[in-house]
N, C-alpha and C positions, 0 to 999 in steps of 0.2 A: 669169554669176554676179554676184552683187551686190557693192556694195562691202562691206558688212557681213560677208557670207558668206568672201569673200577675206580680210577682216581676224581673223574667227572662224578661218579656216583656219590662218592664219601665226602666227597667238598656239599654237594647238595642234601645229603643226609645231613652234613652238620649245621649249615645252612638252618636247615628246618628244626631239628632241635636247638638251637639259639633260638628261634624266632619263637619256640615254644617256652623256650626257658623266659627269654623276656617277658612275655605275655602272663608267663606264671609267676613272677618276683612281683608283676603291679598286683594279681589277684591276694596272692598273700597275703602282700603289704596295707593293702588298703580295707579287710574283710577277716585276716587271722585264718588259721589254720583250719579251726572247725567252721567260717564261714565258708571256706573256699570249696569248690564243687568243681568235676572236670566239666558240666556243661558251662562254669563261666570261666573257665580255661582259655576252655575251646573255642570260645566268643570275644575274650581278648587277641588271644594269640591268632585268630582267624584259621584254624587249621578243624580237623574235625577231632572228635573225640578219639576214634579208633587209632588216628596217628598219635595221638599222644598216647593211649596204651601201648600201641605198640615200641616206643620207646622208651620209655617210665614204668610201663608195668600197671601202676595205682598210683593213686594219691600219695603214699606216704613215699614211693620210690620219687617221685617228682620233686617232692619237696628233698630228701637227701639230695638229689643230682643240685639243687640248687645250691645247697648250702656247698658243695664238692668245687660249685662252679665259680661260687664266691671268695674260696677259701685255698683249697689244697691245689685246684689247678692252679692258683697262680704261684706256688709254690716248687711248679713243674720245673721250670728250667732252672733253679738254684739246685734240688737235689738231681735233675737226669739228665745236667747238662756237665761243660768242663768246670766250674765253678764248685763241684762235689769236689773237686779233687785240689781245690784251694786251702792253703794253711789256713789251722784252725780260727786265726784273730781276722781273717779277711774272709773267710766263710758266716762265722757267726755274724758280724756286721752285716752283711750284704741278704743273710736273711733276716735280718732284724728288723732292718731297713724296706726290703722286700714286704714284711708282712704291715709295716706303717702306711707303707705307701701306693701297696695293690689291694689291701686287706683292710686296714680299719680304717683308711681315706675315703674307703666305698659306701655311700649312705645306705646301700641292700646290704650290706653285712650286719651294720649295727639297726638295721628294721629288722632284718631275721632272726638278730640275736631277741631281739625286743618279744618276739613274738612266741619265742622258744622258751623265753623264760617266763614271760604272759602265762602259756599256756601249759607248761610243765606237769603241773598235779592233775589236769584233767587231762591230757596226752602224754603219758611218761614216757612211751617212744620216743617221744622227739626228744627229752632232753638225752635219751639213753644215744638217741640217731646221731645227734653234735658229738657226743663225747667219744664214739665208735669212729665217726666219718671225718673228724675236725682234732680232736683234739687225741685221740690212739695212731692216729696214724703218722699225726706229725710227729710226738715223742716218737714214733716205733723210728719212724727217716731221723730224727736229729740223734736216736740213741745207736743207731747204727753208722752213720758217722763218726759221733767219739768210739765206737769201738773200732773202727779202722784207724785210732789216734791213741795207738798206746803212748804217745809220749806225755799224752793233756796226766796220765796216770789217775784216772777216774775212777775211783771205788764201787761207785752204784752211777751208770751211764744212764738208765732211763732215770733214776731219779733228778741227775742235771736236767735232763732232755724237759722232766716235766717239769721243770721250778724255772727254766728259760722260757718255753712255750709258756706257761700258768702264769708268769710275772707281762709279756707280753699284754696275754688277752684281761688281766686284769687290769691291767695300766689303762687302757684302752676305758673297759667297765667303768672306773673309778674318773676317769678325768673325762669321758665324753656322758655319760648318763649317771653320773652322780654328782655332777658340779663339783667335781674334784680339780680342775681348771679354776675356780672360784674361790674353794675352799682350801685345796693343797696340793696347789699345782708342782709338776715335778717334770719339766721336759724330758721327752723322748731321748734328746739326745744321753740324757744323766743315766737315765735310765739304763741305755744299752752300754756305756761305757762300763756300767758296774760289773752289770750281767757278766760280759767281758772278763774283766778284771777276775771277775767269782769264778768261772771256768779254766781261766790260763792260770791263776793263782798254782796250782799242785804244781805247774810243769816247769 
């Protein structure tokens, strides 16, 4: 097969898993996790069942790829692009910023989160699925970071990594679904300045 051919292919594979991903954010959203079934998938998304097996796997793979699709892809081009290799004070910014404004801006983020935490004690996968697919992976990318930055002089790097990320997605929890905007608002921007401040502090 040509290279053309292979590149036609992969554009229309992905194609079709979006269209599936779409179709499976409204089933979630609007039916929850144990309502959701690949035959009303397949009925949203208009594709058949077997295609979405064949890309998902199951049910519980569909729903990770969703949360992946919401969450850490957009976090693609800050860790595997030139931007990884920006000084630490204009890296942290720029993913901070990144996760405000591709990540908790997105109303399927916080419906998915809604629905993870909904449904936690009777599907502990799922909460195990976020914290493996969502929240392991970003420490493990920001902790591997400050270790290419001996200069930040960071004693325990994943514990930064996860008191940056953990201050982020609570910020978010607290001021968008607990009327913490009403109650004890704290702008984004104060927020990440500190963060900031709390990592370059050692260096």
């Amino acid at each position: 097969m040509s290279n053309l051919a292979n590149r036609t292919e992969a554009f229309i594979a992905n194609q079709k898993q979006e269209q599936i991903l779409q179709g499976a954010m409204r089933v979630f959203l609007s039916t929850g996790y144990s309502g959701t079934s690949m035959d009303k998938v397949s009925a949203e998304a208009r594709v058949s069942k077997q295609t979405i097996y064949s890309y998902f796997g199951d049910k519980q793979g569909l729903f990770k790829a969703l949360m992946e699709w919401v969450t850490i892809a957009n976090f693609h081009s800050v860790f595997c692009g030139e931007e990884f290799k920006d000084e630490p004070a204009v890296f942290l910014r720029r993913l901070g910023e990144t996760f405000f404004t591709r990540v908790a801006d997105n109303p399927d983020y916080l419906g998915l989160f809604r629905v993870i935490v909904s449904e936690s004690k009777r599907f502990p996968e799922l909460a195990k699925l976020y914290t493996q697919t969502v929240i392991q992976q970003g420490r493990s990318l920001l902790s591997e970071y400050f270790l290419s930055h001996s200069e930040l002089k960071l004693n325990d790097p994943d514990a930064i990594a996860q008191i940056f990320f953990g201050s982020l997605v609570s910020h978010i929890v607290v001021q968008e679904m607990l009327y913490g905007k009403e109650l004890m608002p704290l702008s984004r921007a104060r927020l990440l300045d500190s963060l900031i401040e709390l990592v370059l502090g050692n260096s």
